[in-house]
C-alpha positions in Angstrom: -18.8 10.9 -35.2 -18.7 13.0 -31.7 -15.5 12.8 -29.8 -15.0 13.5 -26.0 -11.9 14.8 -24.8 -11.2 14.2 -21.6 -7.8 15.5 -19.5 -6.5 14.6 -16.1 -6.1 17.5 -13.9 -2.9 17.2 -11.3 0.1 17.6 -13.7 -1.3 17.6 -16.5 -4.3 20.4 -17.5 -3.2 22.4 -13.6 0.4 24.1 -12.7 2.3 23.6 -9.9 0.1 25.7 -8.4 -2.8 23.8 -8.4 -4.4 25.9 -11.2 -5.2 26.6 -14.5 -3.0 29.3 -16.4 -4.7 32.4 -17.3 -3.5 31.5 -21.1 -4.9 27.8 -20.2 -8.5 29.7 -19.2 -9.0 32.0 -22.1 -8.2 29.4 -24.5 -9.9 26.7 -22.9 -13.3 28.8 -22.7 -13.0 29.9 -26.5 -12.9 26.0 -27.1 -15.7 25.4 -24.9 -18.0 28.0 -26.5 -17.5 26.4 -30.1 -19.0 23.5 -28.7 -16.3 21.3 -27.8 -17.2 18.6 -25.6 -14.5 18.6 -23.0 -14.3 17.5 -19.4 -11.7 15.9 -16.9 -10.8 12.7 -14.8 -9.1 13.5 -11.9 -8.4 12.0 -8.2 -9.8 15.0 -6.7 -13.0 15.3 -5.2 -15.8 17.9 -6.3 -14.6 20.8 -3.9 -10.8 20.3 -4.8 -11.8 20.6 -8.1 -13.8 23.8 -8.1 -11.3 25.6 -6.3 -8.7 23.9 -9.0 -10.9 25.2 -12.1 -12.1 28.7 -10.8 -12.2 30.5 -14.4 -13.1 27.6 -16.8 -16.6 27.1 -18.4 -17.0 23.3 -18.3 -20.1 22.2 -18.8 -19.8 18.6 -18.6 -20.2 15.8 -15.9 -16.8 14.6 -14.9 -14.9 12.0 -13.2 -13.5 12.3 -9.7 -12.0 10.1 -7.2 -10.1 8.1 -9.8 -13.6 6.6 -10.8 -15.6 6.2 -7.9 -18.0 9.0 -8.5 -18.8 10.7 -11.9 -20.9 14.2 -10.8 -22.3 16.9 -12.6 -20.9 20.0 -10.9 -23.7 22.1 -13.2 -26.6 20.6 -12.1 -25.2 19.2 -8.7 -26.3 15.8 -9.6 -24.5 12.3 -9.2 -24.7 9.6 -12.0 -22.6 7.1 -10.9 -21.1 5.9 -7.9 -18.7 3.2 -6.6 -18.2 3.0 -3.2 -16.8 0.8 -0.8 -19.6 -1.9 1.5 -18.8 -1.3 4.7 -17.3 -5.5 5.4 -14.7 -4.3 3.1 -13.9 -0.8 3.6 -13.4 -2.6 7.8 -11.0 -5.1 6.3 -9.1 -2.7 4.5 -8.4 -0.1 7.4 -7.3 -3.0 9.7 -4.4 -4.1 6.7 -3.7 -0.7 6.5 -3.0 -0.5 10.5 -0.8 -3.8 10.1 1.5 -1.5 7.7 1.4 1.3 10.2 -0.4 3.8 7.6 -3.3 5.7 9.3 -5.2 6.9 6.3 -7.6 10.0 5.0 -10.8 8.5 3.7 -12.9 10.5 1.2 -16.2 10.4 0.9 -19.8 12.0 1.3 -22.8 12.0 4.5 -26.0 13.5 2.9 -25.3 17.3 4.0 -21.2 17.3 2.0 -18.1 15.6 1.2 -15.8 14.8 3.6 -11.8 13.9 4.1 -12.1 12.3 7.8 -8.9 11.0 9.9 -8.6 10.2 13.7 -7.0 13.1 15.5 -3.8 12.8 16.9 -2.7 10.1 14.2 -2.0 12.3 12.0 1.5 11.5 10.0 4.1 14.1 9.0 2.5 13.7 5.3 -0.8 14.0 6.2 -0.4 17.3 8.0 1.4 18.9 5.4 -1.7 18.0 3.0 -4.3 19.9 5.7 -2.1 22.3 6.1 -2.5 22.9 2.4 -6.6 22.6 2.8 -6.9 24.6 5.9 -10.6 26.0 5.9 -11.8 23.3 3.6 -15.3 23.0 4.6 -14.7 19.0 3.6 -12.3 18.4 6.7 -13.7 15.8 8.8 -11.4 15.4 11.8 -13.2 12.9 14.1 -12.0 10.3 17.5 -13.3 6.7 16.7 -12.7 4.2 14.1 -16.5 3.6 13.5 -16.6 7.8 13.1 -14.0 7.4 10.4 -15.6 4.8 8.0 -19.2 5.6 8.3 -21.5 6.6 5.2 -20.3 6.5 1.8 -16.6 5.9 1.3 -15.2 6.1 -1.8 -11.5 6.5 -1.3 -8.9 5.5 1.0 -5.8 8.0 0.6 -2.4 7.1 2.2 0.4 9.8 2.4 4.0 8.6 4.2 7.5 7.5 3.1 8.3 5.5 0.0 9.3 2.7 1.8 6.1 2.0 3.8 4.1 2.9 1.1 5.6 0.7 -1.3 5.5 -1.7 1.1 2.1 -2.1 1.8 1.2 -1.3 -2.2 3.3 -4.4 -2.9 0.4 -6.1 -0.8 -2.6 -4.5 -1.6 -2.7 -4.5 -5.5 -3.3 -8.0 -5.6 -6.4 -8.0 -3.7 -9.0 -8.7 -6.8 -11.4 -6.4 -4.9 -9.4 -3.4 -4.6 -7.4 -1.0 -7.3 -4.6 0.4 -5.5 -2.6 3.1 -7.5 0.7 3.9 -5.9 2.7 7.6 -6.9 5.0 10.1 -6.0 2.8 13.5 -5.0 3.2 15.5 -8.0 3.9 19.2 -5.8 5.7 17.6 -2.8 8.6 14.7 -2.0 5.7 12.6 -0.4 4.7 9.0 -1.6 0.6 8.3 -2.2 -1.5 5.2 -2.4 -4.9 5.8 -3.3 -7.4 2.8 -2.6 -10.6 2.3 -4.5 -13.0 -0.2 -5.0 -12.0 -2.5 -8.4 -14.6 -0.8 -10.2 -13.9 2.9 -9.7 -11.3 3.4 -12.4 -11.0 6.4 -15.0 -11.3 3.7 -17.5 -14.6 2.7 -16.5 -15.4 6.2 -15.7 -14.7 7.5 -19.4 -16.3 4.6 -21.2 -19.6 5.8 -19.0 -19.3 9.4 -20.2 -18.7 8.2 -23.6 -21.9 5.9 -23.6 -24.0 8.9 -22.0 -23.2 11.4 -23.9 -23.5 8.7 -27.5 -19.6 9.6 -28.3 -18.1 7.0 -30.8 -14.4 8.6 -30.1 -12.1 9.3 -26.8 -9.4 11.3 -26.8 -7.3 12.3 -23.5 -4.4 13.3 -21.9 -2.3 12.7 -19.0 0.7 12.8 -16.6 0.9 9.6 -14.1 0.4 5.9 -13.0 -3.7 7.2 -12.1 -4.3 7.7 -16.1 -3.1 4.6 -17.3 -6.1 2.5 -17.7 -7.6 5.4 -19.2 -4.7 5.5 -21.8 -5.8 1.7 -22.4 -9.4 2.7 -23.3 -9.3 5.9 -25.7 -8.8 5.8 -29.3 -6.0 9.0 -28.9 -3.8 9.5 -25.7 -1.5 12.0 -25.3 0.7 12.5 -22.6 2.4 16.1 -21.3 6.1 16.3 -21.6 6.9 16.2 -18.3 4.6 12.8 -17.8 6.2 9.4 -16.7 8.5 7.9 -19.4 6.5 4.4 -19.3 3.3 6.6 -19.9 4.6 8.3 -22.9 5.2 5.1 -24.1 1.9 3.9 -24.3 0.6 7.3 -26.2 -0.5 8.3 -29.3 1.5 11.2 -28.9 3.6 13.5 -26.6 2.5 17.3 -26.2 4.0 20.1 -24.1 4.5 20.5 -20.2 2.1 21.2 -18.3 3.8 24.5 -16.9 3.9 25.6 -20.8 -0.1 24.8 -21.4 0.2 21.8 -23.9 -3.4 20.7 -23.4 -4.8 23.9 -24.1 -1.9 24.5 -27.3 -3.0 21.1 -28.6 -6.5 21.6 -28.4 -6.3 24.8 -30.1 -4.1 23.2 -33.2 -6.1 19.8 -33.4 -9.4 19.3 -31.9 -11.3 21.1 -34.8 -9.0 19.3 -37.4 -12.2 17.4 -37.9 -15.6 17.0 -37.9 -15.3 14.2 -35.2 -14.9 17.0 -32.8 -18.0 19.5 -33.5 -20.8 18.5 -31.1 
């Protein structure tokens, strides 16, 4: 039996500073090159993530954008993509207007990736998070609504004050057609709602990996409200110390924070244990 471990990225597998730890790299690798079959699910897009993994080997396709889009950074390929049609992504950014949220949306023309907004609505929120990205080839600013939402979309991110936030989340998650995931940003006091399509989930996105790659087993790890329907589908699930109580709950097991490298130490105790995890 092959198993495929697969870790969440933002406060779980990176610090605080958006990174992996130089212990976190070496270990990782040595993993890696004994043929463990690793990879991640993240709600980072394929740039974010490169800068956020400089050092470490993977090998794998992963899954990014909470589901919409699972890409193979090696051989600069898609293999799966949900996306929003363009009736619905439309209705969408007018509710969004009703709750006052002006939003980033995520997503890809031929030539790149992009993170477009409309200039001059920018919230306090949002401009701490390009401040953060400033020189990111990805940065789309543009002037007209039809601008904003054309070619593929695959996220709708929302950055503002818990109380608008959780009010317009309180709306949104019952739409059958959207998944709306609502969190505090792990590195800053800011509250996020990330939009999808219903079908781009890491759940779905694992179970594709795991059917690609003929794995009978899933094992992960994770931090936050974005990992939970992944926790629902894997056979192990382990959550960092410093994850959400109602999280650690629902896992297998919990490991150490992610400041103190508890995927890599459990990988290194457990993930040759057996021969469920040789390739």
């Amino acid at each position: 039996m092959k198993t495929l471990f697969v870790s969440d990225l933002d406060g779980t597998l990176l610090t605080k500073d958006e990174c992996v730890s130089e212990y976190s790299i070496r270990h990782l690798n040595a993993l890696l090159e004994r043929g463990l079959a690793l990879t991640y699910a993240t709600a980072r897009s394929v740039s974010g993530v490169k800068r956020a993994l400089r050092g470490v080997n993977f090998q794998l396709p992963a899954v990014f954008y909470n589901g919409a889009l699972i890409y193979d950074i090696v051989h600069d390929q898609a293999l799966d993509c949900q996306f929003f049609q363009q009736e619905l992504r439309r209705k969408l950014y007018e509710s969004l207007l009703g709750f006052g949220i002006a939003p980033l949306v995520f997503g890809a023309c031929p030539e790149r990736e992009t993170v477009s907004w409309i200039e001059g609505k920018e919230s306090p929120g949002m401009l701490r998070y390009l401040e953060r990205r400033r020189g990111d080839e990805r940065l789309h600013p543009v002037r007209t609504e039809d601008a904003l939402l054309d070619g593929y979309v695959f996220t709708f991110k929302c950055v503002g004050p818990r109380e608008t936030m959780e009010r317009a989340w309180n709306v949104l998650k019952y739409d059958p057609a959207l998944i709306c995931i609502y969190h505090q940003e792990t590195y800053q006091e800011d509250y996020w709602m990330d939009i999808s399509v219903r079908s781009a989930t890491k759940a779905n996105g694992v179970q594709f990996l795991k059917r690609y790659y003929g794995c009978e087993k899933l094992v992960c790890f994770g931090d936050s409200s974005n990992d939970s329907d992944m926790f629902d589908v894997c056979d192990e699930k382990y959550a960092v110390m410093n994850a959400d109580n109602w999280l650690k709950e629902k896992a297998t097991g919990v490991i150490g924070y992610c400041e103190e490298d508890g995927v890599a130490k459990w990988l290194d105790e457990h993930a040759f244990d057996d021969r469920s995890a040789q390739q």
